[in-house]
N, C-alpha and C positions, 0 to 999 in steps of 0.2 A: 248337542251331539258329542260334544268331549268328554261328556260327563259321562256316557253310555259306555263309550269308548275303555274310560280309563275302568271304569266296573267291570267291564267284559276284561280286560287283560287282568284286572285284581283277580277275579273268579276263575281264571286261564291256568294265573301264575301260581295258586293256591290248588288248583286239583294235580297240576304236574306235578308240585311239590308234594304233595301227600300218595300221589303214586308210585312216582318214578323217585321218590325222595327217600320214601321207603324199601322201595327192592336196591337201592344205593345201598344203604344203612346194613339191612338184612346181607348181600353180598360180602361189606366191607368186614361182617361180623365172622362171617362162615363160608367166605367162598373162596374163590383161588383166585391169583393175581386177576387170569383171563376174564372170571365172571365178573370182577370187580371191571374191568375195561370194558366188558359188555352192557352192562347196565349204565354204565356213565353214558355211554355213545346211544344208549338208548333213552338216557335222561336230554341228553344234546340233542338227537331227532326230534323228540316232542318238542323243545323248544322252537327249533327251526320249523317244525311244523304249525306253529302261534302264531309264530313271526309270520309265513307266509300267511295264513288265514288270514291274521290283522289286514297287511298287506293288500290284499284282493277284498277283503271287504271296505277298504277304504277308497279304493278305485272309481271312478263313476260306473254307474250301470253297461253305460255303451262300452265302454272298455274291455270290461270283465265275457260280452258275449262275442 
């Protein structure tokens, strides 16, 4: 199961970065202060949002209903 685990966060941690990693990039190139703080906190939600998914899919079943 850890091995599942750790694939699914490699596969998690590798689409957020090519998402949220690129509209970072693209912002820091040509955006204004604000959009550049928008996109990070939008790079930060998706992470928090991994984090809980992880979180709840590691839970027992009876837990989670």
């Amino acid at each position: 199961m850890d091995a599942s685990i750790e694939h699914w966060a490699c596969d998690r941690a590798q689409t957020i970065m090519l998402e949220e990693g690129f509209r970072l990039i693209h912002s820091a190139r040509s955006g204004t202060p604000g959009d550049i703080r928008e996109t990070s906190l939008r790079m930060a939600r998706a992470i928090a949002a991994s984090l809980v998914e992880a979180r709840e899919s590691s839970r027992p079943r009876q837990m989670r209903e």
